[in-house]
N, C-alpha and C positions, 0 to 999 in steps of 0.2 A: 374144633373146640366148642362144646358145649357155652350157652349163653345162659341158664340160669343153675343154681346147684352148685356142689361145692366142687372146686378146682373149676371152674368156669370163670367166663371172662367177666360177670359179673363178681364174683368175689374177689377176682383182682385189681379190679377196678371199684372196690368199695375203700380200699386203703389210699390212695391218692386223693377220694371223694370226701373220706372221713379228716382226713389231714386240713381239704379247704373249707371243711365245716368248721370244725374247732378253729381253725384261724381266724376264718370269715365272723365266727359268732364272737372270737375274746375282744377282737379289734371292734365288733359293734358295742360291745360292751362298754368299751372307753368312748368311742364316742354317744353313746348314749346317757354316760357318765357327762361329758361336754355341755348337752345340748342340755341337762337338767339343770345343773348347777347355771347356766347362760338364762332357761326358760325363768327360773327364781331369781338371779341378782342383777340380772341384765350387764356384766361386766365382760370382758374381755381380758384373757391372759395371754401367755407364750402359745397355748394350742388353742384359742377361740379370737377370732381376728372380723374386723368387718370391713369390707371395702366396697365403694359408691359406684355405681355403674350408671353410665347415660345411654338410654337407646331411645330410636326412633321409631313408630309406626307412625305410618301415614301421613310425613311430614309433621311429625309432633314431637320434640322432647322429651322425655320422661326421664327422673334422676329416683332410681332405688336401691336399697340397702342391701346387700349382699353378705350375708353372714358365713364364716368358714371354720370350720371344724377341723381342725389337721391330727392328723392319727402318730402315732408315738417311731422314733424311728425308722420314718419314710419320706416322701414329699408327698403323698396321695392325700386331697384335701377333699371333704365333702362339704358340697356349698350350696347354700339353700335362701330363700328369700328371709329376710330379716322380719319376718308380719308370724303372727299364733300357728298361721294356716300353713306357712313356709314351715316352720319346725316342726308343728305337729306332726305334718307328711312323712317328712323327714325320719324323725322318729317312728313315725306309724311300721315306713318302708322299712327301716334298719331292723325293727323288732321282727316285722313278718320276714323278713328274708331271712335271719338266723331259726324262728320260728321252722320257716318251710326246711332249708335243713338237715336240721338236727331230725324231725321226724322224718323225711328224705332217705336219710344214714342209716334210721330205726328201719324201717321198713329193708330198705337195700340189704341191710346185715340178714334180715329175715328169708329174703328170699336165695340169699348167696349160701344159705344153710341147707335148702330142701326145705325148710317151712313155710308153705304157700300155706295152708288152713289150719294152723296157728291159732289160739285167745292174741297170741300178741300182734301177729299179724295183721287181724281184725281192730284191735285194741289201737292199731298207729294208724289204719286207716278212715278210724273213729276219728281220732284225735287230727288229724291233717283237713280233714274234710269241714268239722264244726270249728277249727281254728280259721281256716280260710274263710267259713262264711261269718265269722265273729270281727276278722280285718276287714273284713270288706261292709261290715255293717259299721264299723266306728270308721272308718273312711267315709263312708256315706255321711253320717254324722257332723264330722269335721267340713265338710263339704258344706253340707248343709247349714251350718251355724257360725261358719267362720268366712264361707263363700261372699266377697261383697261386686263383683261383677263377673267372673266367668265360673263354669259351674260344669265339670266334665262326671259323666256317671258314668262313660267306661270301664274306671282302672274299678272302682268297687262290686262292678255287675262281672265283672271278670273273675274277681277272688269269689264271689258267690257263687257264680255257674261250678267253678272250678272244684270250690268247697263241694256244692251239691252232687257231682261228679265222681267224686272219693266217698262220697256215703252210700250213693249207689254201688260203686267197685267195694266196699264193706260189707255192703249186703251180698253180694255175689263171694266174697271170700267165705261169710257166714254160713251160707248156703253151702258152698264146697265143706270147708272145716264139716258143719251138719252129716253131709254125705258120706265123708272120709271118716267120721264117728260110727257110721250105721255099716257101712262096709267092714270095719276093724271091727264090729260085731258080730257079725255073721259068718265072718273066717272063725 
């Protein structure tokens, strides 16, 4: 069985893919919906709940707020620290994972077709590559301004490399697309 190209195991496996995109993206949708209306009124309903947690380091106590999110017709709750920096994350993460995605799907559709050197091709690997290093710069950000004692620049030096990565693999698609334009010339 062929792995890229039509009737390939990539094309059939773009439809199970595309199924947990649209799911994954409408349910972030509502909770993204949650986590706005929570960031503006600071109130709790039937699906935005908060409960107090105590943990210990180092022989210390500490009592914090734990905010919870509950997704519509499930029990699957996403729960996050109750501070700017806890939701903003939060939402950062939800946004960019529907984000990655949905361009994921774009891209996979493209190449489950035969179209490796594609405008559209290139066009999603634009769009993947300046999207990941745009989250990874407002992570930085949030980091940066909302951070008041620990301070990790992993997860943001990750979507950047990652971003830069896909701009690169763009220009390599550019470059084929180019070649496969001067060859369909010369036949």
């Amino acid at each position: 069985m062929k792995l890229l190209g039509k009737n390939s195991l990539l094309y059939w496996l773009k439809y199970p893919f595309g199924i947990y995109a649209v799911g994954f993206t409408l349910m972030s949708i509502w909770i993204l919906g949650l986590m706005s209306v929570y960031a503006f009124t600071n109130s709790t309903n039937q699906f935005t709940s908060i409960d107090h947690w105590k943990t210990e380091n180092h022989n210390q106590q500490t009592n914090s707020e734990i905010v919870q999110f509950h997704y519509p017709f499930t029990k699957m709750v996403l729960a996050t620290e109750n501070s700017v920096e806890g939701i903003s994350l939060a939402f950062l993460g939800l946004a960019s994972l529907s984000f990655i995605l949905i361009i994921v799907f774009k891209i996979l559709n493209e190449l489950s077709k035969d179209n490796f050197f594609t405008e559209n091709a290139v066009k999603n690997f634009k769009i993947l590559g300046f999207g990941l290093i745009a989250f990874g710069t407002i992570h930085l950000a949030i980091d940066l301004f909302t951070s008041s004692q620990r301070f990790d620049l992993t997860p943001p030096l990750i979507f950047i490399i990652t971003g830069l990565i896909f701009i690169f693999l763009k220009e390599i698609f550019a470059k084929g697309k180019k070649i496969q334009e001067e060859n369909d010339l010369t036949i």
